[in-house]
C-alpha positions in Angstrom: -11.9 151.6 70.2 -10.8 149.2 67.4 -8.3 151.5 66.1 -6.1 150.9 69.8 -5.3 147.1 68.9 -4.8 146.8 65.0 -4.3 142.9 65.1 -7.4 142.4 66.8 -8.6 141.2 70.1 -6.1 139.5 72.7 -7.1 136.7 75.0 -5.0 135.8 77.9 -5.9 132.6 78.0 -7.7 129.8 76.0 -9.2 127.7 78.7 -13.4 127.4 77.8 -14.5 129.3 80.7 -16.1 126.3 82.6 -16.1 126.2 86.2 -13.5 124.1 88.0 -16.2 123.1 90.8 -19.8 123.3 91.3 -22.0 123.5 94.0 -24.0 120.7 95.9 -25.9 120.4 99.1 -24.1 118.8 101.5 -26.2 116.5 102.7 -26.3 114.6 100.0 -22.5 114.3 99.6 -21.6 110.7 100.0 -18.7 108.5 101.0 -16.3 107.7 97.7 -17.4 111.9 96.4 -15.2 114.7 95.8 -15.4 117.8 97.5 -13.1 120.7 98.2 -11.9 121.3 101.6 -9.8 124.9 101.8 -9.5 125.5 98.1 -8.2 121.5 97.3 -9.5 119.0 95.6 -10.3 115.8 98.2 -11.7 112.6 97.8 -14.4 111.7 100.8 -13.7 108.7 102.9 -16.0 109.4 105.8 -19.4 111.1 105.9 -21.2 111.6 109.5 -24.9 113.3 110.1 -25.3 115.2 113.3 -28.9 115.1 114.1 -30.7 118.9 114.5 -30.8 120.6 117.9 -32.4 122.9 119.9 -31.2 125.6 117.9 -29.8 124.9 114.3 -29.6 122.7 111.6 -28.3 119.0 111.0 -24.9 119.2 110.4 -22.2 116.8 107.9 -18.8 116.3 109.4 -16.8 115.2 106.3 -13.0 113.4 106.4 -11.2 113.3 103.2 -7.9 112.9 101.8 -6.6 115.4 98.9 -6.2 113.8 95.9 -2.8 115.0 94.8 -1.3 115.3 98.3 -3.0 112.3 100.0 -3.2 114.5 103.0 -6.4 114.1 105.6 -8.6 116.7 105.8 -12.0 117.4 107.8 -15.0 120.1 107.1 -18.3 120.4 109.1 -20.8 122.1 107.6 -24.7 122.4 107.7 -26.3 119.8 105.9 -28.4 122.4 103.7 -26.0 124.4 102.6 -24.3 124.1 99.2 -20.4 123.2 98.9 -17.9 123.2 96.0 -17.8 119.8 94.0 -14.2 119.6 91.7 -14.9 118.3 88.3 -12.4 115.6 88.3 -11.9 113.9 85.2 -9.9 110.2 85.4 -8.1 109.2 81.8 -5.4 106.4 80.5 -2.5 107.1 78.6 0.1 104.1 77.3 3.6 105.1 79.1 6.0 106.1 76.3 9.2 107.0 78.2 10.6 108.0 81.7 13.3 110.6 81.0 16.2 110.8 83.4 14.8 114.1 84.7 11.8 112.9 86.1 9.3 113.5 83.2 7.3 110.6 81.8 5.8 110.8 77.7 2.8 109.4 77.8 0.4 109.0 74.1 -3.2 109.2 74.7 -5.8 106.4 72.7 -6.1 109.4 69.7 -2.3 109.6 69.7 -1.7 112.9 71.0 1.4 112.9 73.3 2.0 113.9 76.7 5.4 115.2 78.3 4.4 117.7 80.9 3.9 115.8 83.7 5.9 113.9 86.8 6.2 110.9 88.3 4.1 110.5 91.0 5.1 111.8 94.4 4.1 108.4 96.0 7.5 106.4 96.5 5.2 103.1 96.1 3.9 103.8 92.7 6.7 106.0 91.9 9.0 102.7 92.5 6.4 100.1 90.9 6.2 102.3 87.7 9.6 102.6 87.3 10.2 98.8 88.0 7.7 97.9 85.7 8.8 100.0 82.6 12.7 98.6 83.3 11.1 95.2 82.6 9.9 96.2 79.5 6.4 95.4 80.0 3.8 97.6 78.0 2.1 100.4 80.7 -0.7 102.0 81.0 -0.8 104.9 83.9 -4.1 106.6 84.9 -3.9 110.3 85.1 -6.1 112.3 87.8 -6.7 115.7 86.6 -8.6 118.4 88.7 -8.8 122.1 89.3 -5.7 123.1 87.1 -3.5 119.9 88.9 -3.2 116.7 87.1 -0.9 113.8 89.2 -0.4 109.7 88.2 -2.8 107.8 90.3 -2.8 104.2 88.7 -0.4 102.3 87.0 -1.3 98.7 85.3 0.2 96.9 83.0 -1.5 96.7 79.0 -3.5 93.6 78.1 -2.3 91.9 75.5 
């Protein structure tokens, strides 16, 4: 078996294997959570609790809006039953450089820089971050990353 790859083992990919969601009842989702709604990553802004009837169990009828997309979305589902939870991790980067194709650099607190990632699809922010770095002032943009997608959610400008 060894003798078939000489070089040694080959991984496809280097991700650590973690999860991108995880599973919570959904009764005890709450207003401001995240959950995923058809495979997307959404933020919940309403939460209603349908009480039990005759037959059945108490149901949660969920609206949220997708993180990345800002779409609305809705999902009703049995109150005792588990649904998918996106990790979604929130971090600050200092705005380096908006290049003319649409790209921004952006350098982390350790230093490590940043260049794979848009301007945000929202023409308000889109237009405020771009107003704000041809002013010169120093910027810090928030970066939303979940389930494989990352997208600028924040911009502010850097305390002095």
């Amino acid at each position: 078996m060894a003798d078939d790859h000489p070089e040694g083992e080959t991984f496809e990919s280097a991700d650590s294997g973690a999860s991108l969601t995880y599973p919570q009842q959904a009764g005890t989702v709450r207003k401001g959570g995240h959950i995923c709604i058809k495979g997307r990553p959404c933020k919940v802004s309403d939460v209603s609790t349908s009480k039990t009837g005759k037959h059945g169990h108490a149901k949660c009828h969920f609206v949220a809006i997708d993180i990345f997309t800002t779409k609305k979305m809705e999902e009703l589902v049995p109150a005792s039953h588990n649904l998918d939870v996106p990790h979604v991790l929130r971090q600050d980067y200092s705005l380096l450089d908006i290049s003319d194709d649409g790209f921004v650099s952006l350098m982390d607190d350790a230093g490590n820089e940043k260049a794979d990632l848009g301007l945000p699809k929202d023409d308000v922010l889109r237009n405020q971050l771009e107003s704000l770095f041809a002013n010169g002032d120093e910027l810090v943009v928030s970066v939303l990353k979940s389930m494989g997608e990352e997208s600028i959610c924040a911009v502010k400008q850097a305390s002095q």
